[in-house]
KETIKE-453659 format. One record per residue: x, y, z of N, C-alpha, C in turn; residue in three letters. Coordinates in Angstrom, 3 decimals, always signed. Layout:
<rs>
+----------+----------+----------+----------+----------+----------+----------+----------+----------+------+
:   n.east :  n.north :     n.up :  ca.east : ca.north :    ca.up :   c.east :  c.north :     c.up : resn :
+----------+----------+----------+----------+----------+----------+----------+----------+----------+------+
:        X :        Y :        Z :        X :        Y :        Z :        X :        Y :        Z :  ALA :
...
+----------+----------+----------+----------+----------+----------+----------+----------+----------+------+
</rs>
This chain:
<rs>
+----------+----------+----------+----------+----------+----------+----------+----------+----------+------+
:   n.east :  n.north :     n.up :  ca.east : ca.north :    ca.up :   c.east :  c.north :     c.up : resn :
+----------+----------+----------+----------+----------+----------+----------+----------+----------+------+
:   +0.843 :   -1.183 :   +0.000 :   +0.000 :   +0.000 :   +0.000 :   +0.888 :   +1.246 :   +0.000 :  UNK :
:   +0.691 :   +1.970 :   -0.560 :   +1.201 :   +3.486 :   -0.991 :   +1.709 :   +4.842 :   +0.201 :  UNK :
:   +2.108 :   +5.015 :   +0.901 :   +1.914 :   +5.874 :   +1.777 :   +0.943 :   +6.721 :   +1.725 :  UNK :
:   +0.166 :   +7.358 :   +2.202 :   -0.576 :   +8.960 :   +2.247 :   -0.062 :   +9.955 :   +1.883 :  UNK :
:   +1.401 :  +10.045 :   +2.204 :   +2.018 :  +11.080 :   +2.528 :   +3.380 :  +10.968 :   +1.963 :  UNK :
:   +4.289 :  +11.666 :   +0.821 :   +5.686 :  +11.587 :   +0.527 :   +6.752 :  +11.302 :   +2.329 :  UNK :
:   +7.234 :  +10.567 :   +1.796 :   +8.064 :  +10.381 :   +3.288 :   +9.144 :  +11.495 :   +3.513 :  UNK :
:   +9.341 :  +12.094 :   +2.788 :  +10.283 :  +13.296 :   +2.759 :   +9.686 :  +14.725 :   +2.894 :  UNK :
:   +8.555 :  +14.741 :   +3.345 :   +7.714 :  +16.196 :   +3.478 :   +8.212 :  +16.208 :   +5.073 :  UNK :
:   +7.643 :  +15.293 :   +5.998 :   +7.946 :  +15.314 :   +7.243 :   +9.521 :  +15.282 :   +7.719 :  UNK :
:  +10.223 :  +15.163 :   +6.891 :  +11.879 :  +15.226 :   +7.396 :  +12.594 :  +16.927 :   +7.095 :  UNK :
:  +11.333 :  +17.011 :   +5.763 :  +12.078 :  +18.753 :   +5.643 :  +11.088 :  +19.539 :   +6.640 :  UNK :
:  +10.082 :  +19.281 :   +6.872 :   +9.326 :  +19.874 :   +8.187 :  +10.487 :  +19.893 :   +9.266 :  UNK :
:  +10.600 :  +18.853 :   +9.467 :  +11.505 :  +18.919 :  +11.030 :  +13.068 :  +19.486 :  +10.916 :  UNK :
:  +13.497 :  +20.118 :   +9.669 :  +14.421 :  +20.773 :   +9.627 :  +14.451 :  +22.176 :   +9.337 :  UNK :
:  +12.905 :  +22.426 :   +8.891 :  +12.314 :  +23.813 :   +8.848 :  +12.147 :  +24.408 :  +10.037 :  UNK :
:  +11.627 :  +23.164 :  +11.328 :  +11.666 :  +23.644 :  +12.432 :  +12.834 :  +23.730 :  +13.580 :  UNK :
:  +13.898 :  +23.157 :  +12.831 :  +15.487 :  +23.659 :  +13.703 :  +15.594 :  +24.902 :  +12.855 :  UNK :
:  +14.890 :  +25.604 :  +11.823 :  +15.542 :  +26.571 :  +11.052 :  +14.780 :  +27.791 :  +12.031 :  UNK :
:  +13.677 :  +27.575 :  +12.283 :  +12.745 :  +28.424 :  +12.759 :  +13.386 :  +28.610 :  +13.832 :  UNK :
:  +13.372 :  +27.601 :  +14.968 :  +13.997 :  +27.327 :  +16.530 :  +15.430 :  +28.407 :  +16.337 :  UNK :
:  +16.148 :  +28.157 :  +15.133 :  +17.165 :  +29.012 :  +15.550 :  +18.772 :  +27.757 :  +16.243 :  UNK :
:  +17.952 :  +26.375 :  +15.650 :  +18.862 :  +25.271 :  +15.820 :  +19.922 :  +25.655 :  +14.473 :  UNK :
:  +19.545 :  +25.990 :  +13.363 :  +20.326 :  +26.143 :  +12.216 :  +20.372 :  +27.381 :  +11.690 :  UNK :
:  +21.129 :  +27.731 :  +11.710 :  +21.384 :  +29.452 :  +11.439 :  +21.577 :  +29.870 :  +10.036 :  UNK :
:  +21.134 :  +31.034 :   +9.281 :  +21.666 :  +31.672 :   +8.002 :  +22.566 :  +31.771 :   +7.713 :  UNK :
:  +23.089 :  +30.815 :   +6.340 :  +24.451 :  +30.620 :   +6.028 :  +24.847 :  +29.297 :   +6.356 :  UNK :
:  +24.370 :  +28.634 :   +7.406 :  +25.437 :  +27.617 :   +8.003 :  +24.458 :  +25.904 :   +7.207 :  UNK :
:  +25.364 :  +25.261 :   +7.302 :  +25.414 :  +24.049 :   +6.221 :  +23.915 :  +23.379 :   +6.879 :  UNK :
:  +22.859 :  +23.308 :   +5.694 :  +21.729 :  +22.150 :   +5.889 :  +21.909 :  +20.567 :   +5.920 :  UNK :
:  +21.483 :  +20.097 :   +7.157 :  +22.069 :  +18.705 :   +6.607 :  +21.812 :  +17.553 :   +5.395 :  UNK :
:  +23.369 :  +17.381 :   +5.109 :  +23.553 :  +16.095 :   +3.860 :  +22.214 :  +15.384 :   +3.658 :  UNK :
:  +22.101 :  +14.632 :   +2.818 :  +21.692 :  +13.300 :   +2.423 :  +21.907 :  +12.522 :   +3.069 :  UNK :
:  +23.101 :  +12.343 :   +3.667 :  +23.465 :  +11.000 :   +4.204 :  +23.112 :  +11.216 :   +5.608 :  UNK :
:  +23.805 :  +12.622 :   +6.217 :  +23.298 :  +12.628 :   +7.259 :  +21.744 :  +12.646 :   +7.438 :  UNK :
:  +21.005 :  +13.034 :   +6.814 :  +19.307 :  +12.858 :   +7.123 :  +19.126 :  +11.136 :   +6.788 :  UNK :
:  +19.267 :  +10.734 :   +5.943 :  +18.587 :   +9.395 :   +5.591 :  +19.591 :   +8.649 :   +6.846 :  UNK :
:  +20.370 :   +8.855 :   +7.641 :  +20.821 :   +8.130 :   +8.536 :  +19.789 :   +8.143 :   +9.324 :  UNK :
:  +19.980 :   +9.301 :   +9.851 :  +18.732 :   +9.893 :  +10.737 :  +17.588 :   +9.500 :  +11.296 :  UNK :
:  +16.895 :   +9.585 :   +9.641 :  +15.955 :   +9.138 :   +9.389 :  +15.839 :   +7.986 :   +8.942 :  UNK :
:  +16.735 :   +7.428 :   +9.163 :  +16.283 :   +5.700 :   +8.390 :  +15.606 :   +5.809 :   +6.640 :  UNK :
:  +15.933 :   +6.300 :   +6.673 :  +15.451 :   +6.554 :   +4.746 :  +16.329 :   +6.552 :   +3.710 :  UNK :
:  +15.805 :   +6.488 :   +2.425 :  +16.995 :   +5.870 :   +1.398 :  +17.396 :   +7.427 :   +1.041 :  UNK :
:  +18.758 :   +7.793 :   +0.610 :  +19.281 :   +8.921 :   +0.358 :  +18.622 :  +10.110 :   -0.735 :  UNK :
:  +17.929 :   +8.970 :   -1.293 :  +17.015 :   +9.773 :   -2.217 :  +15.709 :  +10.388 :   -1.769 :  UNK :
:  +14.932 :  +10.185 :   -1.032 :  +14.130 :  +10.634 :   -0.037 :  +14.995 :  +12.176 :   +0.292 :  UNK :
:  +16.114 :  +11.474 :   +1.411 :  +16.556 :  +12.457 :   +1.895 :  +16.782 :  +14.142 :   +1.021 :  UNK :
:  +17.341 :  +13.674 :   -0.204 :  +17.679 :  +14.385 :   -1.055 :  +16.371 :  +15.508 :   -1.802 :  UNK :
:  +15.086 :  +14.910 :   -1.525 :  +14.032 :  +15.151 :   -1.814 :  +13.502 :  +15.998 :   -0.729 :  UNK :
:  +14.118 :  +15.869 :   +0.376 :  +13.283 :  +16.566 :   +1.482 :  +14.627 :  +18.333 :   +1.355 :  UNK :
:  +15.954 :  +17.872 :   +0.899 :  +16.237 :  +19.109 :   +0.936 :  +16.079 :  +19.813 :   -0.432 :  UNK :
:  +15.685 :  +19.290 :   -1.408 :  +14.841 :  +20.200 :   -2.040 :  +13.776 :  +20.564 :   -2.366 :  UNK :
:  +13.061 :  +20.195 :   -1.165 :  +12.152 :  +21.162 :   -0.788 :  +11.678 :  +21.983 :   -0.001 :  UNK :
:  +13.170 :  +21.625 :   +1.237 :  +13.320 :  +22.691 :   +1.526 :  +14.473 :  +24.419 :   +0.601 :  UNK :
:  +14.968 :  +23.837 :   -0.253 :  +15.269 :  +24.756 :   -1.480 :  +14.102 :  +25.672 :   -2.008 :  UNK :
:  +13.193 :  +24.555 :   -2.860 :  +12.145 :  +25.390 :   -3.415 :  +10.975 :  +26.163 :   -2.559 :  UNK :
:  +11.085 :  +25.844 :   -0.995 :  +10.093 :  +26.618 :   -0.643 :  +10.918 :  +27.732 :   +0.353 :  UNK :
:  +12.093 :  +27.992 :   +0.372 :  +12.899 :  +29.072 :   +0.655 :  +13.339 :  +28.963 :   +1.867 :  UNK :
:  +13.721 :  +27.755 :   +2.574 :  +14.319 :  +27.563 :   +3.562 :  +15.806 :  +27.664 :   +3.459 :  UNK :
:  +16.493 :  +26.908 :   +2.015 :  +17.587 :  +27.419 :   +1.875 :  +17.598 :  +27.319 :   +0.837 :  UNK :
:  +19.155 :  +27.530 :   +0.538 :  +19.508 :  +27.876 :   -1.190 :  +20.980 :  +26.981 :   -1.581 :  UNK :
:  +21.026 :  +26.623 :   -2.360 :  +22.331 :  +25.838 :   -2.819 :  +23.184 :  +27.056 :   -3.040 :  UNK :
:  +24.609 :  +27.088 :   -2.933 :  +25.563 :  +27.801 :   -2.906 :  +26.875 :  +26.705 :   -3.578 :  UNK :
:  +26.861 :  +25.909 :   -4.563 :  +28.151 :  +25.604 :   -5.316 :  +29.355 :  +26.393 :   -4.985 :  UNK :
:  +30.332 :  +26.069 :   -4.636 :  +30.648 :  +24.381 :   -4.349 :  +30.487 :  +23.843 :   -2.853 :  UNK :
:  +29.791 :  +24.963 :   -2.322 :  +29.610 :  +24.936 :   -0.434 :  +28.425 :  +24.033 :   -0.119 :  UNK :
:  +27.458 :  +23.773 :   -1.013 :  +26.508 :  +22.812 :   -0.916 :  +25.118 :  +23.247 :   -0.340 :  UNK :
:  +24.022 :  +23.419 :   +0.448 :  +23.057 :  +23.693 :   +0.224 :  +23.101 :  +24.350 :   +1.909 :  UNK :
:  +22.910 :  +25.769 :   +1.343 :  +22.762 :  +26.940 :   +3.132 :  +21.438 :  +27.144 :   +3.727 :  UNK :
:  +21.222 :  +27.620 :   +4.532 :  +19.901 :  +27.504 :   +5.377 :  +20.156 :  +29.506 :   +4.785 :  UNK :
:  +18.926 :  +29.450 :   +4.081 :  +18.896 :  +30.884 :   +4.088 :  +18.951 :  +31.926 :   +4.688 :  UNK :
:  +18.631 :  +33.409 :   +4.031 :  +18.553 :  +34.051 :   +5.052 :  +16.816 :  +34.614 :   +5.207 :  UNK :
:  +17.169 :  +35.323 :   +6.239 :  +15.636 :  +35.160 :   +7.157 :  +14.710 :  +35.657 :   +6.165 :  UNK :
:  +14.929 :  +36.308 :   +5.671 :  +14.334 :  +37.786 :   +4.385 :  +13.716 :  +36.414 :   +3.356 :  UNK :
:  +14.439 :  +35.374 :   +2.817 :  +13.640 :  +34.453 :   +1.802 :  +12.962 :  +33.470 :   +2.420 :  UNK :
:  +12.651 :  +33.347 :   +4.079 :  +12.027 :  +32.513 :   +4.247 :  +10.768 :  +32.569 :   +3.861 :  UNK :
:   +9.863 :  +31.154 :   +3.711 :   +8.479 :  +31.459 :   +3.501 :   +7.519 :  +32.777 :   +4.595 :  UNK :
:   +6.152 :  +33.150 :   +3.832 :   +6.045 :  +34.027 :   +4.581 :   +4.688 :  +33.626 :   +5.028 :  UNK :
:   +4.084 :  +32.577 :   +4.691 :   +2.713 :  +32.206 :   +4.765 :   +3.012 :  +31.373 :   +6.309 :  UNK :
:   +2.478 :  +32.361 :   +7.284 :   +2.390 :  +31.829 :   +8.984 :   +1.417 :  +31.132 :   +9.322 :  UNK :
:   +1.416 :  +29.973 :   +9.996 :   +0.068 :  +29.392 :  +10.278 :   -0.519 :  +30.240 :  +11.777 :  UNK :
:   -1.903 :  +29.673 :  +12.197 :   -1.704 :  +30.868 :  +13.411 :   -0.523 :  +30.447 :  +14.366 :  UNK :
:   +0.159 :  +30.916 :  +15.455 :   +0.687 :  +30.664 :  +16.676 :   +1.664 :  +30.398 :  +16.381 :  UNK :
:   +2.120 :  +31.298 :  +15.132 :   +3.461 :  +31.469 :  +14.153 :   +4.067 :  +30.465 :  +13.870 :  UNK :
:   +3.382 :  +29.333 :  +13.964 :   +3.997 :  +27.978 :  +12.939 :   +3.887 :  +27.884 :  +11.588 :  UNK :
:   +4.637 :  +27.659 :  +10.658 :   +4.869 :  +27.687 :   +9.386 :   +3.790 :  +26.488 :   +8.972 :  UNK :
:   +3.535 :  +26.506 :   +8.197 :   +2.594 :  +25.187 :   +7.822 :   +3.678 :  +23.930 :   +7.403 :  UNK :
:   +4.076 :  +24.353 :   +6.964 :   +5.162 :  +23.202 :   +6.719 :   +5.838 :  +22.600 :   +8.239 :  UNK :
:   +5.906 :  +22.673 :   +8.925 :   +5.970 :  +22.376 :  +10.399 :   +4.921 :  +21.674 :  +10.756 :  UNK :
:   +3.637 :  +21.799 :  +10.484 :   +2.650 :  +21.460 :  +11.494 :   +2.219 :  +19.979 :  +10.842 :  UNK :
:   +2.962 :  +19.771 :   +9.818 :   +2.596 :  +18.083 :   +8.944 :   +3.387 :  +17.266 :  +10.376 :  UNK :
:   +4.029 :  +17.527 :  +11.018 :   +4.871 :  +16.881 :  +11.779 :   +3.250 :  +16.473 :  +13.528 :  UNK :
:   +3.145 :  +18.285 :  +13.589 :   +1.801 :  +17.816 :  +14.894 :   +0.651 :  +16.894 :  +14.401 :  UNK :
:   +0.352 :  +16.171 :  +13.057 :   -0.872 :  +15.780 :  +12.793 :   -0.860 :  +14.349 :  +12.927 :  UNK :
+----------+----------+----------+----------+----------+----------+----------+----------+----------+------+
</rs>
């Protein structure tokens, strides 16, 4: 049976929310592939999937040859859920 849910939405959630927390700072390195699918017990490609999307929805940005940065605050998403949780965060409370 199929999941419900991409397995890599909830891994870039929970790194959106060390971004938010202020666990991962602007500029400083998002974690690998390898390190998430360790992590997470998931195949590297997953992993790889969860950081680009955290790319395309402006959590961070690839920087060649430095590899993929946790943005800065100015491109984060801007759509707040109430009680200033990002929606992308809250796939994790459900």
């Amino acid at each position: 049976m199929k999941p419900s849910r991409a397995l890599y939405v909830p891994i870039a959630a929970a790194v959106a929310a060390r971004i938010t927390r202020g666990e991962l700072r602007p500029g400083r390195a998002v974690p690998d592939a390898g390190t998430l699918s360790r992590h997470y017990g998931v195949a590297r490609v997953t992993a790889r999937q969860a950081v680009a999307l955290l790319v395309r929805q402006g959590w961070a940005v690839e920087t060649p040859p430095r590899g993929v940065r946790v943005a800065d605050p100015s491109a984060w998403p801007r759509e707040l859920a109430p009680a200033g949780e990002h929606p992308l965060t809250s796939v994790l409370l459900k």
